[in-house]
C-alpha positions in Angstrom: 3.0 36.0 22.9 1.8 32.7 20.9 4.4 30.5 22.7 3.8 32.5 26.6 0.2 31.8 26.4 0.6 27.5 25.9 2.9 27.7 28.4 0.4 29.6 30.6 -2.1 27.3 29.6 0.1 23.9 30.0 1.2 25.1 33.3 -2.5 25.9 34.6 -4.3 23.0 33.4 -1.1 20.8 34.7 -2.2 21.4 38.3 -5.7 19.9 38.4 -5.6 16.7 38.4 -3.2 13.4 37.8 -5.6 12.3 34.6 -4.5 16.3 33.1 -1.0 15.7 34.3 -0.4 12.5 32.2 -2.5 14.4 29.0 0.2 17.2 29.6 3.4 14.4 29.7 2.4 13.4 26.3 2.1 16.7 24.9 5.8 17.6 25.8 6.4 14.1 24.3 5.1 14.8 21.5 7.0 13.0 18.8 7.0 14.9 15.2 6.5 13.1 12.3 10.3 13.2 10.8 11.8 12.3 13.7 14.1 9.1 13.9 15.3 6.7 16.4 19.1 6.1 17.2 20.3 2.9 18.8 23.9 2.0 20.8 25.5 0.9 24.0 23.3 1.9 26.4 21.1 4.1 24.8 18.3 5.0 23.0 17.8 8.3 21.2 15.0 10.6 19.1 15.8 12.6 17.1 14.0 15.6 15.4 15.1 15.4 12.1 13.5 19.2 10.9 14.7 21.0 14.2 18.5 19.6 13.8 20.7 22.0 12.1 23.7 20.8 10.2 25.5 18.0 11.2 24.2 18.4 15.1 21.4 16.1 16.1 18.2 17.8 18.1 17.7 14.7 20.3 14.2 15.3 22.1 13.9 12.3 23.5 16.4 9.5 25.1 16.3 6.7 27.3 19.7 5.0 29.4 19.1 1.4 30.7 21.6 2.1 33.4 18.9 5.2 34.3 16.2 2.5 34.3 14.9 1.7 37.8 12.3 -0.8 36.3 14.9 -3.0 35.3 16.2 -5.8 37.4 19.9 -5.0 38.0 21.5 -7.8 35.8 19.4 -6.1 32.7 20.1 -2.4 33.9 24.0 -3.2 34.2 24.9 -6.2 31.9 22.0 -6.9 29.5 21.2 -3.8 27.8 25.0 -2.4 27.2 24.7 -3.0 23.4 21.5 -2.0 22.3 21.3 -3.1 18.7 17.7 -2.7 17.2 14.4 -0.1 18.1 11.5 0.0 16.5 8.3 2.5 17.4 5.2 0.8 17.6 1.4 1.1 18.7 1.3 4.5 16.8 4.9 5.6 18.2 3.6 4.7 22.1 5.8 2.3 22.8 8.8 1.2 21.1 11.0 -2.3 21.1 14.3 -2.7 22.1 16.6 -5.3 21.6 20.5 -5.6 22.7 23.4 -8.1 21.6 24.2 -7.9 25.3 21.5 -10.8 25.9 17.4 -9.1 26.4 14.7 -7.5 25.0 12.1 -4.6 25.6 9.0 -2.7 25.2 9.3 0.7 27.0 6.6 3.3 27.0 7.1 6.5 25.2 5.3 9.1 27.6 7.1 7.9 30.7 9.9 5.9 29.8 8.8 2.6 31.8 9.9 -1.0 31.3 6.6 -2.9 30.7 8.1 -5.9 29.4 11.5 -7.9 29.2 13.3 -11.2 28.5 16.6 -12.7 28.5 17.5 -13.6 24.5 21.1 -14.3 23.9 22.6 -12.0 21.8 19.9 -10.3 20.6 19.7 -8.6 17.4 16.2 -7.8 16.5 12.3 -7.9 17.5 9.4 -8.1 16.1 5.2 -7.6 17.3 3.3 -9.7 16.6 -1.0 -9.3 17.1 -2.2 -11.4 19.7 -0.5 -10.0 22.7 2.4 -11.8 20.8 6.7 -10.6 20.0 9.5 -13.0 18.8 12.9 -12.1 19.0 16.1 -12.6 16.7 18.9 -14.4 18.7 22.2 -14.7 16.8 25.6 -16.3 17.3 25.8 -17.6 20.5 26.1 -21.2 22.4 22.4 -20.8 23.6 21.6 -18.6 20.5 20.9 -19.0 16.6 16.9 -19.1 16.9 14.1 -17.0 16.8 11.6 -17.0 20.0 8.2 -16.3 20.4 6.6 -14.8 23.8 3.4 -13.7 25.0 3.9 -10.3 26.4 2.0 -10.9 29.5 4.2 -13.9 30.4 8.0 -12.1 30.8 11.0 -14.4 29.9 9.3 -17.8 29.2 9.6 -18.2 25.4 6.3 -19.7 23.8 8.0 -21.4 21.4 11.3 -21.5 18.9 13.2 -22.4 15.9 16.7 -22.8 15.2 17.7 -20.0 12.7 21.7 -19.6 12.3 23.0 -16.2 12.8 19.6 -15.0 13.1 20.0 -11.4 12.4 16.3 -9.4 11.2 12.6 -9.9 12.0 10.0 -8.2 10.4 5.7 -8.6 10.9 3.9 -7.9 7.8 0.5 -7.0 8.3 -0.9 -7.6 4.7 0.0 -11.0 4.6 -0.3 -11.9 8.0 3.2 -13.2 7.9 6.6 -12.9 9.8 9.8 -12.6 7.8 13.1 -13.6 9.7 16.7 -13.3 8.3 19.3 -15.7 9.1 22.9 -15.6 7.6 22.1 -17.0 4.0 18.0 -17.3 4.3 15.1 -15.5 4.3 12.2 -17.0 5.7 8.2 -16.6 5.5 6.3 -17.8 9.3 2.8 -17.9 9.7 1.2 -17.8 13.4 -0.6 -21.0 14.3 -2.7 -21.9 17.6 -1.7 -18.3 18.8 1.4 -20.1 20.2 3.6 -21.7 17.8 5.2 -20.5 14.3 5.1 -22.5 11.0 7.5 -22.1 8.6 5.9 -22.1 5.0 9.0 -20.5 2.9 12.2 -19.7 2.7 14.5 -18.1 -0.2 18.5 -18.2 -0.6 19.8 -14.6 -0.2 21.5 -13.3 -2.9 24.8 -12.9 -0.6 26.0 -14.0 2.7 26.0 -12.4 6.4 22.2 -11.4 6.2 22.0 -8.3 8.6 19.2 -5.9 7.9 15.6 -7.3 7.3 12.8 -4.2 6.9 9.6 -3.3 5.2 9.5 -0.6 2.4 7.5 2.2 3.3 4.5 1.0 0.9 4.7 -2.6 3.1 4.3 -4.6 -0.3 8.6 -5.1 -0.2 11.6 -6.2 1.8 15.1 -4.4 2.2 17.6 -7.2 2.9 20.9 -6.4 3.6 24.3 -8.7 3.6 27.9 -9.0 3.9 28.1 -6.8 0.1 25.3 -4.9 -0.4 21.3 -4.3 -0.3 18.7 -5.6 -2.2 14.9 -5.3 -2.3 12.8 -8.2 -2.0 9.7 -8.3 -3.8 6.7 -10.2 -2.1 5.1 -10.9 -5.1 7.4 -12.6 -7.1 10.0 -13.6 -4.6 12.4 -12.0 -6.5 15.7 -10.0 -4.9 16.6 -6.4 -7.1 19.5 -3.9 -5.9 18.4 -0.8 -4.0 18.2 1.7 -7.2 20.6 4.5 -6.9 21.7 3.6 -3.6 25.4 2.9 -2.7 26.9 -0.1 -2.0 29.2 -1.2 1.3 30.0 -3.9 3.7 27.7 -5.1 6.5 25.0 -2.2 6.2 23.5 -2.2 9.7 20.5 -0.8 9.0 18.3 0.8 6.4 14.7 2.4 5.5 13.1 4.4 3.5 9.9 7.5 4.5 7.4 7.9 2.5 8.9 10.6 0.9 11.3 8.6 -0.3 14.8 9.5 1.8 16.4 6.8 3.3 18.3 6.4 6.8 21.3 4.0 7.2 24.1 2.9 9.0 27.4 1.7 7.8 30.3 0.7 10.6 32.8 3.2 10.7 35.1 1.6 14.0 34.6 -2.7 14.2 30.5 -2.9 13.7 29.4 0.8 15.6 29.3 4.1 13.7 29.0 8.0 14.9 27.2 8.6 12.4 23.5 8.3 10.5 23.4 8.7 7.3 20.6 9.8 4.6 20.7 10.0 0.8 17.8 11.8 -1.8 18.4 14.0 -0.4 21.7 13.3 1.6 22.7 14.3 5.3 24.4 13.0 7.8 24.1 13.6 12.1 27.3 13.0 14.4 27.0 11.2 18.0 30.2 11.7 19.2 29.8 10.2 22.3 27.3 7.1 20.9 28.8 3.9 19.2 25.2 3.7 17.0 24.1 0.4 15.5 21.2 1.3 14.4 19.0 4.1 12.9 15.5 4.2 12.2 12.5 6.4 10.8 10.4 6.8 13.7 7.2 6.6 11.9 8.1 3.6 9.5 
């Protein structure tokens, strides 16, 4: 009776009005808080991470750039076949997209729409930034190894950028008011100056080469770093790189965070750099995408 009467209800109050219609889209949108975002080819995935049942995803959400109308048809066909980072932001609205097929991304949550993109060759990861502001991680490539900084309401015309080899992870960090970029042996701190330029201030050797995955601990005071080897934690404080305590090494870890409850989500390449798999550990589990080659995985609320 419980679940016949909100339907009732959704389905009444959805016929008044456009400004009820778009309150009703984000209900059904509604994104729960252990959910988790899953990232390959063309794809981008949610995932309700309390509704799936054994090793079968409950994907309640997805999104195909070849689906997306808003694109121009170069992006829709070409640049988005290799989607290789996401990250939710704005209080899960919106979330960033980046692919290694050559652009980047903002779509909107509640209605899937393309409200911002730019050509970034090989593009591995993205980063917002306050003031209206992203930069974007472009790795190996002839017109590549640099970060770039845009203003969101000026589409594909980079504000400004700095040569960063094999520029792999980009991470904002509110507290300090400072960006953190991973490059294949660095890690560097930026600052925002003028509102339009970036100014490097510090950078540390990584303990290891091939730097790959570049993210915040779920407290925001730390760094997870990953390389060719292994994964470390950086500490902000003291500048200082520890092992991830308890958790297992392997080659070229894609990607990896931690909840607040303390259960990470990772990727490791099963076939050439792609996985069908995410992974979690304390406690472990593990989803299949049999039909995904999945870069990256992420909390959804992280």
């Amino acid at each position: 009776m419980k679940n016949t009467n909100l339907h009732y209800v959704k389905k009444l109050t959805c016929s008044l009005g456009i400004v009820v219609l778009i309150a009703c889209a984000a209900f059904s949108q509604a994104i729960t808080p252990k959910s988790f975002l899953v990232c390959g080819d063309s794809k981008i995935l949610i995932v309700d991470y309390s509704k799936s049942r054994d090793s079968i995803p409950e994907i309640v959400w997805s999104w195909d750039a070849h689906l997306a109308k808003d694109l121009p048809e170069d992006f829709r066909t070409k640049k988005f076949n290799s989607t290789d980072d996401c990250k939710a932001i704005n209080n899960g609205k919106q979330i960033l997209i980046s692919s290694s097929s050559g652009a980047i991304a903002i779509l909107n949550v509640h209605d899937k729409k393309v409200v911002f993109y730019a050509d970034v060759p090989n593009a591995h990861s993205i980063a917002l930034l306050p003031g209206n502001k992203l930069v974007a991680a472009a790795s190996t490539h002839a017109n590549g190894n640099k970060i770039m900084l845009f203003d969101i309401s000026k589409p594909n015309k980079p504000l400004f950028t700095d040569s960063l080899y094999s520029a792999h992870g980009l991470v904002w960090n509110a507290k300090r008011k400072s960006l953190f970029a991973l490059g294949y042996d660095v890690l560097r701190e930026y600052k925002i100056t003028d509102g339009k330029s970036l100014n490097l201030t510090a950078h540390w050797k990584i303990p290891g080469i091939g730097g790959h995955e570049l993210g915040l601990t779920s407290d925001d005071d730390n760094l997870f770093v990953t390389e060719h080897h292994g994964a470390w934690i950086f500490s902000m404080d003291d500048h200082q790189f520890t092992k991830v305590k308890d958790f297992p090494d392997s080659e070229n870890i894609k990607s990896l965070g931690r909840d607040g409850s303390g259960q990470y989500i990772f990727t490791i390449p099963e076939k050439s750099w792609w996985t069908y798999h995410v992974r979690f550990l304390a406690p472990a589990r593990s989803f299949v995408f049999p039909d995904l080659k999945v870069y990256k995985a992420r909390w959804f609320y992280q």
